[in-house]
ChimeraX commands (.cxc) that place a marker at each C-alpha (Angstrom):
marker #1 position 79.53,88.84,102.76 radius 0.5
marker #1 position 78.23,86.80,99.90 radius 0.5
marker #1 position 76.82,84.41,101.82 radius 0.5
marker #1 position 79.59,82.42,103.25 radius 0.5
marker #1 position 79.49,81.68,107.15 radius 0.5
marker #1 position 82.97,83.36,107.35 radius 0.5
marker #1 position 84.44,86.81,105.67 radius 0.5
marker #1 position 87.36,84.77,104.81 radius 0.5
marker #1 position 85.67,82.75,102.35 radius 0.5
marker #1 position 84.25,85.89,100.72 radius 0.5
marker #1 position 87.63,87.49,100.60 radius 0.5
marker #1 position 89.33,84.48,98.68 radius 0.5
marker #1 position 86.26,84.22,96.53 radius 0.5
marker #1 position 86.67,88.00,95.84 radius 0.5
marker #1 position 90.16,87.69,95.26 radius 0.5
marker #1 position 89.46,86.20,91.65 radius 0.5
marker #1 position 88.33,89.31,90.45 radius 0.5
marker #1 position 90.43,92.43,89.36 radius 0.5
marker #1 position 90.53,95.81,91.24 radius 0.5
marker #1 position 88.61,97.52,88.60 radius 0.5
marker #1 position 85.67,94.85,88.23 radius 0.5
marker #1 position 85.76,95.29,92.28 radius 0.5
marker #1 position 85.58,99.21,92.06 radius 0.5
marker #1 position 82.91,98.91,88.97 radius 0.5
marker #1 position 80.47,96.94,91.44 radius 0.5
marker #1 position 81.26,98.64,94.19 radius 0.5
marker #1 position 80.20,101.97,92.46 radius 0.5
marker #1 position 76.85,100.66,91.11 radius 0.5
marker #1 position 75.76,99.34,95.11 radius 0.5
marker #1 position 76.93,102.68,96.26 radius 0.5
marker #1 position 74.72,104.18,93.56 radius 0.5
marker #1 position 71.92,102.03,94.41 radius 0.5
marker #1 position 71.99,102.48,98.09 radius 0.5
marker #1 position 72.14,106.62,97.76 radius 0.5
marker #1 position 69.27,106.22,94.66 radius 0.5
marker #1 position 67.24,104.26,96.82 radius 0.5
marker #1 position 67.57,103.44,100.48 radius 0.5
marker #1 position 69.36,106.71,101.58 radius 0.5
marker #1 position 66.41,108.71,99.52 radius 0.5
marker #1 position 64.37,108.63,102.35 radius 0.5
marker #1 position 67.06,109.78,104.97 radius 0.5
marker #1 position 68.97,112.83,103.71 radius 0.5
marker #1 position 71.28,112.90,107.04 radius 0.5
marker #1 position 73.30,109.86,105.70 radius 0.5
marker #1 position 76.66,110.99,104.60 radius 0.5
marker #1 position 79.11,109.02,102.59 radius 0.5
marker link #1:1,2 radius 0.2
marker link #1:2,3 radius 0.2
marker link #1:3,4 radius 0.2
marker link #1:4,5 radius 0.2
marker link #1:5,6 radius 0.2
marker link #1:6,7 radius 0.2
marker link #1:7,8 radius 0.2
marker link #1:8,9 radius 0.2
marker link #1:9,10 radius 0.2
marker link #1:10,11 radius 0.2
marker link #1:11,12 radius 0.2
marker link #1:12,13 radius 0.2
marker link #1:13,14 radius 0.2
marker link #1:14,15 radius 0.2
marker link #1:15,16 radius 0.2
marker link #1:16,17 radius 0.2
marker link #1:17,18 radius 0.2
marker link #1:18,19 radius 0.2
marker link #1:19,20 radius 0.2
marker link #1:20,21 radius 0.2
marker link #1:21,22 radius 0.2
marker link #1:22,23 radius 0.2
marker link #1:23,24 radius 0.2
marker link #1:24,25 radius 0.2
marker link #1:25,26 radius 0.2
marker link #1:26,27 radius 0.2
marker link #1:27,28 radius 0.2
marker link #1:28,29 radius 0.2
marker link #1:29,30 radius 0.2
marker link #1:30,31 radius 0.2
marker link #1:31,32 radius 0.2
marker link #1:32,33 radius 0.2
marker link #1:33,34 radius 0.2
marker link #1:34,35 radius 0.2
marker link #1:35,36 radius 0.2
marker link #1:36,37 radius 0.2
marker link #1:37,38 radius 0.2
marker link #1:38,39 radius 0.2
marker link #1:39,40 radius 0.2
marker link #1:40,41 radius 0.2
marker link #1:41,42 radius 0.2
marker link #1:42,43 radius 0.2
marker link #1:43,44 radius 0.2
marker link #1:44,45 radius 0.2
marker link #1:45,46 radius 0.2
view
């Protein structure tokens, strides 16, 4: 969530943005959470 109380408001939020802006981000906090957090635990799979 961003936030928001409810993952309803996130969604509609969300909704203003195209699939490929959506996939872009989504990419770059995948990237950042195998760079960084998942670094120190090799077991995680994706």
């Amino acid at each position: 969530s961003l936030g928001h109380k409810s993952i309803k408001t996130t969604q509609i939020y969300l909704k203003g943005f195209e699939l490929k802006e959506r996939t872009e981000v989504n990419k770059g906090n995948l990237s950042y959470v195998r760079n960084c957090c998942v670094g120190r635990n090799k077991s995680v799979k994706f």
